[in-house]
C-alpha positions as a printed NumPy array, in Angstrom:
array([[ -21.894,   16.985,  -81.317],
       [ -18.442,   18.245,  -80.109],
       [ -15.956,   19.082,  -82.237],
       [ -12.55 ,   18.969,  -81.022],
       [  -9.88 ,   21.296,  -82.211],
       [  -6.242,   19.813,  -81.659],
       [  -3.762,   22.283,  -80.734],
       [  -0.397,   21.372,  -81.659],
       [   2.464,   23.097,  -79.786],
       [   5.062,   25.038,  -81.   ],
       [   7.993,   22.976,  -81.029],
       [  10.85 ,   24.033,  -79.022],
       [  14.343,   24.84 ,  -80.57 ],
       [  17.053,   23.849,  -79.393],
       [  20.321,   25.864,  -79.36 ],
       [  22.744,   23.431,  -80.69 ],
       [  26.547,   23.313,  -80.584],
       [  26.855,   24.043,  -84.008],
       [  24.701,   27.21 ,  -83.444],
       [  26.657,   28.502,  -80.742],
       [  29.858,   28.137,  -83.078],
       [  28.565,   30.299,  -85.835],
       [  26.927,   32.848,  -83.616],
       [  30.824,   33.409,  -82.691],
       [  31.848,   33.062,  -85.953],
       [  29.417,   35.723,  -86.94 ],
       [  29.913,   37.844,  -84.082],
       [  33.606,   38.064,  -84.497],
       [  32.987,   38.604,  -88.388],
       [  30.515,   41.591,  -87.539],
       [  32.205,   43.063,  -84.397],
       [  36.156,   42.907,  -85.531],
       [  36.647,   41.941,  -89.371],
       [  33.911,   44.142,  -90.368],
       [  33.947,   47.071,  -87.623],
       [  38.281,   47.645,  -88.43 ],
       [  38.396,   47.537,  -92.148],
       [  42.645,   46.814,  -91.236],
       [  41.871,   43.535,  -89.682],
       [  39.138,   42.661,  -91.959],
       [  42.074,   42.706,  -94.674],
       [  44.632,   41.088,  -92.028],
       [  42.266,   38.15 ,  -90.376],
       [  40.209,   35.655,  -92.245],
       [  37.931,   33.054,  -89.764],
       [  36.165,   29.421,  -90.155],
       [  35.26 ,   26.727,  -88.101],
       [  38.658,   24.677,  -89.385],
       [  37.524,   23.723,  -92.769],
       [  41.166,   25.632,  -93.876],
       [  43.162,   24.372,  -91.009],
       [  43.765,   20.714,  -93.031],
       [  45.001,   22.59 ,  -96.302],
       [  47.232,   24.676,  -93.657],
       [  48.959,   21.82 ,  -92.115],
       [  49.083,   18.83 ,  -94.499],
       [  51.177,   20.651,  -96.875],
       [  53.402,   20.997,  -93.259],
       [  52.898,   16.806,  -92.661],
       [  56.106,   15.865,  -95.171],
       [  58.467,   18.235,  -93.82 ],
       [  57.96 ,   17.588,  -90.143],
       [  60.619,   16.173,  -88.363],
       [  59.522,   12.084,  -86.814],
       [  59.342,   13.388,  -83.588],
       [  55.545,   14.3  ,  -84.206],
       [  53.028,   12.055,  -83.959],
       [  51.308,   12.28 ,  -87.438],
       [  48.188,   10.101,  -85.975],
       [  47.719,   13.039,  -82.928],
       [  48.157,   15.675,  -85.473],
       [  45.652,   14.521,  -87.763],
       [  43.385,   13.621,  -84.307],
       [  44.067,   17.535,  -83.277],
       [  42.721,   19.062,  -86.972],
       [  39.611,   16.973,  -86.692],
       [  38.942,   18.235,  -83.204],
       [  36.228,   20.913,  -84.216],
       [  37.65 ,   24.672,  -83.428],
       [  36.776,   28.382,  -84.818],
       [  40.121,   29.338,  -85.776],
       [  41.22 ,   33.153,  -86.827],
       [  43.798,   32.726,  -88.985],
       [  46.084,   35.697,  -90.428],
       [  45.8  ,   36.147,  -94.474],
       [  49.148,   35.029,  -95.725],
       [  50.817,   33.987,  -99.004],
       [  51.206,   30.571, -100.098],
       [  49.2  ,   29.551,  -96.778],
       [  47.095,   31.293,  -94.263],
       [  48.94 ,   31.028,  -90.447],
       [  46.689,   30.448,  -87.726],
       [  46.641,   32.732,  -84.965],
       [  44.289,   31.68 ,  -81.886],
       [  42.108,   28.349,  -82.16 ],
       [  38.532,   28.288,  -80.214],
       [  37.303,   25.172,  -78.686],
       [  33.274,   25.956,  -78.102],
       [  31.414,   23.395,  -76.187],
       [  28.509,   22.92 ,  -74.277],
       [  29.862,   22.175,  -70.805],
       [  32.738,   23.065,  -68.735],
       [  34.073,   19.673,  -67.737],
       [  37.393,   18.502,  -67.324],
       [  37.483,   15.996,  -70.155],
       [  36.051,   18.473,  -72.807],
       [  39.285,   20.661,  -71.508],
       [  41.915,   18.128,  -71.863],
       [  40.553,   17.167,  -75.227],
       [  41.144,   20.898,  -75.968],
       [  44.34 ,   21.134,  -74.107],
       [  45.682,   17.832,  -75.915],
       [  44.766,   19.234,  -79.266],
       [  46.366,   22.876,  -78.805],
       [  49.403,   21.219,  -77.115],
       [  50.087,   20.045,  -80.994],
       [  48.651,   22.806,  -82.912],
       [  50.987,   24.738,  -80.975],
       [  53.549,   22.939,  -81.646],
       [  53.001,   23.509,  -85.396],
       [  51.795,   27.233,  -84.886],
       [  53.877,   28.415,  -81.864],
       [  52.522,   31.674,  -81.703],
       [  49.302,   31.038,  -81.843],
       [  46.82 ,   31.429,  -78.843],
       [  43.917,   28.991,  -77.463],
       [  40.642,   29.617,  -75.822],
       [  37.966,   27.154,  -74.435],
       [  34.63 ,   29.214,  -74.397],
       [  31.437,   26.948,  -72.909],
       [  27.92 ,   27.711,  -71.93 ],
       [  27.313,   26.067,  -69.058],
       [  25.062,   26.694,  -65.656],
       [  26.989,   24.575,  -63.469],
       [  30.838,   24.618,  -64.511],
       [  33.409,   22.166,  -63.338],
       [  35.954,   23.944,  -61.277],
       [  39.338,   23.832,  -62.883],
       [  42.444,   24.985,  -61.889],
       [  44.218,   27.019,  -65.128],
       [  47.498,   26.469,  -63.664],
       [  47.453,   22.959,  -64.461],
       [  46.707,   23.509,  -68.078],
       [  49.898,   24.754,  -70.48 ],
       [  48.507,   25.292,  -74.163],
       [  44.942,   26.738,  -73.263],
       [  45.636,   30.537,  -73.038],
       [  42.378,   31.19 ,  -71.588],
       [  38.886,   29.689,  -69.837],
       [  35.591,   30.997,  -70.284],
       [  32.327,   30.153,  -69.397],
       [  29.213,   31.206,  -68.761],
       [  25.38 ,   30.467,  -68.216],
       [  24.466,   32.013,  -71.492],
       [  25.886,   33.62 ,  -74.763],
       [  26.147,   37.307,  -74.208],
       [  28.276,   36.484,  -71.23 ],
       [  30.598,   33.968,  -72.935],
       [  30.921,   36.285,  -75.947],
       [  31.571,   39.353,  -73.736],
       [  34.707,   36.876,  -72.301],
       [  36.201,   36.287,  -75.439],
       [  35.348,   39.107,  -77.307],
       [  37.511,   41.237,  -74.474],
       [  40.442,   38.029,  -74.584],
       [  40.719,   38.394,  -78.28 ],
       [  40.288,   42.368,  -78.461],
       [  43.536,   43.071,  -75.993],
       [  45.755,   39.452,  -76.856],
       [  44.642,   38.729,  -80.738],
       [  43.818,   41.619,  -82.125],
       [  45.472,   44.031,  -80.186],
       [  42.698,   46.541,  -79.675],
       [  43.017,   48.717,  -76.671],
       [  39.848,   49.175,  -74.934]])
């Protein structure tokens, strides 16, 4: 008599895109807001859960000239933003777009959405980060609101991208 032992495989994880947003999250957390105690009590960071209470109290005082239907479309497009602590509302100050692939429509999703955040927040900046083996090629001159491109085949490369775009342009740390 044979008795059979069934080995069941370890089941492989998947890195999803929700992961690779709060490894940024937490990696901008641990590397900025906890590493310089004065932008720890200047930034604060999410992944745009606070970026509704920020602009609907804005929605009744715009001007008709904004679309209200794009601007609600742009706050459900799913960002990290880093927002500067202010009183009676935080101000956003640079709005992440993290996706999976480099590919033109991801990018003009982004572009669309940070054409009317930026409009709201003018001073604000925009990044697209993506992990991705095989990018599109795109030509940054034809974008306007995306401040800056990154990719990269895996995440210590992307975050190496962005964490030396938002040292020098968001929070001004010389290097």
């Amino acid at each position: 008599m044979v008795i059979r032992v069934s080995r069941k495989k370890p089941k492989k994880t998947e890195y999803t895109k929700n992961d690779f947003e709060k490894d940024i999250v937490s990696r901008i957390k641990r590397e900025f807001l906890k590493e310089y105690q004065e932008l720890d009590e200047k930034f604060d960071i999410d992944r745009g859960k606070m970026l509704r209470a920020v602009i609907e109290p804005l929605l009744d005082t715009l001007s008709l000239d904004f679309d209200r239907k794009k601007i609600r479309r742009a706050m459900e497009m799913p960002a990290i933003i880093i927002y500067r602590k202010a009183q009676p509302n935080p101000r956003p100050v640079c709005f992440i777009y993290a996706e999976f692939h480099f590919k033109q429509a991801l990018i003009t999703n982004a572009e669309n959405a940070s054409k009317l955040l930026k409009s709201l927040f003018p001073k604000a900046l925009a990044a697209y980060v993506a992990l991705d083996k095989e990018p599109e090629k795109i030509k940054k001159s034809k974008l306007k609101y995306l401040d800056e491109l990154i990719h990269g085949p895996n995440f210590e490369e992307c975050w190496s991208k962005l964490r030396e775009f938002l040292a020098t342009n968001v929070f001004g740390i010389r290097q």
